[in-house]
C-alpha positions, 0 to 999 in steps of 0.5 A, spaced: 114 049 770 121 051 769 124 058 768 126 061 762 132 062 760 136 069 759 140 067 753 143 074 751 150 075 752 152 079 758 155 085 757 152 089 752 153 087 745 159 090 742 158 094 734 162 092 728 166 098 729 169 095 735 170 088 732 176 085 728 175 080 724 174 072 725 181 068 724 181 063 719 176 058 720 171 052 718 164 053 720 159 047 718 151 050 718 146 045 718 138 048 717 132 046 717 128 053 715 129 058 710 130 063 715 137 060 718 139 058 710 137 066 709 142 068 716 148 065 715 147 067 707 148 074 709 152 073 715 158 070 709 157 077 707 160 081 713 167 083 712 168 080 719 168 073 716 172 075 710 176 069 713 171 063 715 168 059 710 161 057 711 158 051 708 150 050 708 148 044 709 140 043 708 138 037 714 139 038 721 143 033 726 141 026 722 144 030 716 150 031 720 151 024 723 151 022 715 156 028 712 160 026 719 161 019 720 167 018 716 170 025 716 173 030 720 169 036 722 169 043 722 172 047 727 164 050 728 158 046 728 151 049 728 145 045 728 138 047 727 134 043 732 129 039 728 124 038 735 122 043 741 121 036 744 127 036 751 128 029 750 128 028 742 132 033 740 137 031 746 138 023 743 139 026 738 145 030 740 147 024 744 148 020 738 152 025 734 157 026 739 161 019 736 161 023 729 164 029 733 171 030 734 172 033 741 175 039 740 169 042 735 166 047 738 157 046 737 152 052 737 145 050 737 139 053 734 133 052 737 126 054 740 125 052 747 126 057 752 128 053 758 133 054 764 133 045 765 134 045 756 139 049 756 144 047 762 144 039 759 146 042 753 152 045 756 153 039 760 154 035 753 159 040 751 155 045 746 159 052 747 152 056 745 145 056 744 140 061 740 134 062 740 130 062 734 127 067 730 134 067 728 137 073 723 145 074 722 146 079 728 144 074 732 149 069 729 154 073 728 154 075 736 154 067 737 159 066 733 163 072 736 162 070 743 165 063 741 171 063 736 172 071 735 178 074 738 177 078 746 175 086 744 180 090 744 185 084 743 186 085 736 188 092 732 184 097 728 187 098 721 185 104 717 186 104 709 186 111 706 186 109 698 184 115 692 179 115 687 185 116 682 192 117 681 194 124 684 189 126 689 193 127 695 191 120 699 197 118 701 199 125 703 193 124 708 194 117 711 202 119 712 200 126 716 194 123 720 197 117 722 203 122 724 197 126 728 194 120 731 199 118 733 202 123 737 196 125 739 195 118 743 201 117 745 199 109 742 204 105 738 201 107 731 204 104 724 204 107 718 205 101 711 206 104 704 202 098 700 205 102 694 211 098 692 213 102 686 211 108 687 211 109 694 212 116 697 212 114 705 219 115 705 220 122 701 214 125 706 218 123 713 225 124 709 228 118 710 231 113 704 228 106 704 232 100 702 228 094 704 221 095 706 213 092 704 216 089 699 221 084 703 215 084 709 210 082 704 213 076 701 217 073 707 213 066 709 210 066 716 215 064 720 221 070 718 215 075 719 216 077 725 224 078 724 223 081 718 218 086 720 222 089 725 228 090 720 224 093 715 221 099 719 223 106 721 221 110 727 218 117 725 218 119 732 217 115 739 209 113 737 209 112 730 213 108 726 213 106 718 214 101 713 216 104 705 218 101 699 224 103 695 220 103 689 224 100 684 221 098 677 227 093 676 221 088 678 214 087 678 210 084 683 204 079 684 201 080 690 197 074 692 191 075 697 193 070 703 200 075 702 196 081 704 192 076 709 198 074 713 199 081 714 193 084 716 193 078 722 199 080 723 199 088 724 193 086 728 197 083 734 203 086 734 199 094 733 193 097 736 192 101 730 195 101 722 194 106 717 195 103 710 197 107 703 194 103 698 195 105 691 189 106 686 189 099 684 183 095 683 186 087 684 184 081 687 189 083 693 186 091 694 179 088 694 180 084 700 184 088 703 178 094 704 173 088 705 177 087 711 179 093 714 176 096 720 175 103 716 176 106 709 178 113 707 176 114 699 181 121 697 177 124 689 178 131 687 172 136 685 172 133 678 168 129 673 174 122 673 175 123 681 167 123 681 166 117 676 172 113 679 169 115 687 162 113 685 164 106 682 169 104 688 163 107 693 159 101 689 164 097 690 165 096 698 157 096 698 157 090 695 164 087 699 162 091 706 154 091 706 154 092 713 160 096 715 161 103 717 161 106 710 167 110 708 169 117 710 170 121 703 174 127 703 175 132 697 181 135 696 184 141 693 179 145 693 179 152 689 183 151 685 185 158 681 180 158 674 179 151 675 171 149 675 169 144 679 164 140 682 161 143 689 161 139 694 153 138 695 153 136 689 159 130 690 155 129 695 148 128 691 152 124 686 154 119 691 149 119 695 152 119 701 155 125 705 161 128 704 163 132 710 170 133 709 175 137 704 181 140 704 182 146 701 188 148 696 194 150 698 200 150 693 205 153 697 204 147 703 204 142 700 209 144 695 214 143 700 212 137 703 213 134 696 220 137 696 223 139 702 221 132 705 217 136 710 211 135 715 205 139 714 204 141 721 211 144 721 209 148 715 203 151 716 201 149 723 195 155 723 193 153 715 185 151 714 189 145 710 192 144 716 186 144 720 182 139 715 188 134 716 187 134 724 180 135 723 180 129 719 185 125 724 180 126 729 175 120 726 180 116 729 181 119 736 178 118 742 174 125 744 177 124 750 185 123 748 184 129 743 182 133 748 187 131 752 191 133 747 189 140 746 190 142 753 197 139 753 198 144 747 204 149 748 199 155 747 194 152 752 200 152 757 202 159 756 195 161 756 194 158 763 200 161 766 198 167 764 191 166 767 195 165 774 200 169 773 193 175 773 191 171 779 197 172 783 197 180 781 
């Protein structure tokens, strides 16, 4: 008797966290049960797949000989086996191999668990098998281990979007991708979606000619040299794309510009901060479907609350089943003004909200008006604190503790304990 097959993949599966998206690709399922129709149902659903189009075929190999005999074939094949039998459903994979073109990967669904099965599919070219009961877990990592990019290979974009205009979002994605960035001592790159209105360039104090703009609409072969142009660097980690803000324009932003973006800051940063404007567009939808984190900004009132409970449903439906999104309140305690608690944000959201920041006129009136940076203003303030703490989701344990031992007042403190020591 032959031994079975250990079919799970061999380092430990990685969580959708760690993942980029898949780059565009056309992936072709044949089925025969409802349960692998029900699989690639929800798989179509991750944000992961934003980019693959995946087409359903009821019928299993026969099926796909038919679709396939005069017509190219897709970049991915999956084809639910329609017999346990080694020598059947391997004729029948022979006899597709003249309707399939040579660079199609194929993965296999099926039932027989056994060593010899397994190495004469691999033999006849078939990239993954998978066994059955099949969910979409199941054939997202299949998919992963044959089309998805090397872990780690690909950068992690954040977008920071408020649940209305004012609420202090972009103020929080400038001065945490500032944090972050200084803290790992890692390339970082702050992009200000807002091409109005945009206020990057006010906050790090720098004039803005050219910036998300020209990057946006630069066709894919002048994106690299446009990218560099277009950029300014904060300090030696962070470096930032504005805009200038012009209104003698509008823009139609198209969702295979944003597309082209986010593939291409993926290759080129290990980690993008994205300021997106309280827009709700075809282009914004996408973006947060994409995006390997959402940061939802509102304030402690009625509006906030309505638009923060609306956005929340609708990244549920466009992120079933991803991170959820961190909720931050800011300005809290505002003088004689009645607000919302934050238990009770938290109820009405259903979801916990576990940061806020607290009102601090006199701070962040000078970052606004004297291009200044938080930390340099305030560097003991709770407002200060509930950045860096918020910054913290997007840091390494170890990096910012890293970063605390390499504070000035850690140093002084250690040379003062020496210098007891000596004495």
């Amino acid at each position: 008797m032959s031994e079975p097959v250990q079919l799970s993949t061999p380092r430990a599966r990685a969580s959708e966290k760690e993942r980029a998206p898949f780059s565009h690709a056309s992936v072709a399922v044949f089925f025969t049960t409802p349960a692998v129709e029900t699989a690639f149902d929800e798989l179509s659903q991750n944000r992961l797949c934003v980019r693959l189009r995946i087409e359903k075929h009821e019928g299993g190999i026969a099926k796909a000989i038919d679709t396939y005999r005069d017509s190219a074939t897709p970049n991915v094949l999956v084809l639910e086996m329609t017999s346990d039998n080694p020598t059947v459903a391997l004729a029948e994979l022979d006899a597709l191999a003249d309707a399939c073109d040579p660079n199609t990967k194929v993965m296999v669904l099926g039932r027989n668990n056994d060593v010899g099965f397994y190495r004469a599919l691999i033999s006849r070219g078939v990239r993954e098998y998978v066994l059955i009961p099949l969910d979409a877990s199941k054939a997202l990592d299949g998919l992963y281990r044959m089309i998805g990019p090397e872990q780690g290979s690909r950068g992690r974009c954040v977008a920071f979007i408020g649940a209305q205009g004012g609420v202090g979002s972009s103020m929080l994605a400038h001065h945490v991708s500032l944090h972050v960035a200084d803290t790992l001592k890692s390339p970082t790159l702050l992009i200000d979606l807002d091409l109005a209105f945009g206020t990057a360039g006010l906050t790090f104090d720098r004039s803005v000619n050219k910036g998300s703009v020209e990057l946006l609409f630069a066709t894919k072969r002048e994106l690299g040299d446009i990218f560099e142009r277009v950029q300014f660097q904060v300090n030696t980690h962070l470096n930032v794309i504005g805009t200038s803000g012009s209104l003698f324009r509008t823009f139609d932003i198209e969702q295979r510009m944003i597309d082209t973006l986010l593939q291409h800051v993926r290759s080129e940063y290990p980690l993008t901060f994205l300021d997106v404007p309280h827009n709700w567009t075809q282009w914004v939808r996408f973006l947060l479907a994409d995006v390997d984190d959402v940061v939802l900004t509102m304030t402690p009132d009625i509006p906030s609350l309505k638009n923060a409970k609306a956005i929340l449903g609708a990244l549920n439906e466009i992120r079933p089943n991803s991170t959820p999104p961190t909720i931050v309140v800011n300005k809290m305690g505002v003088p004689k003004r009645q607000e919302i608690s934050i238990s009770d944000i938290a109820n009405h959201l259903s979801v916990p909200v576990t940061h806020s920041i607290p009102f601090a006129a006199e701070s962040f009136g000078k970052c606004v008006n004297e291009g200044n940076i938080l930390f340099a203003i305030s560097p003991k303030g709770k407002e200060t604190a509930a950045v860096i703490n918020i910054a913290k989701l997007f840091l390494p344990a170890r990096a910012e503790e890293a970063h605390h031992n390499g504070s000035p007042l850690v140093h002084l403190l250690q040379s003062l304990l020496k210098l007891k020591k000596v004495t």
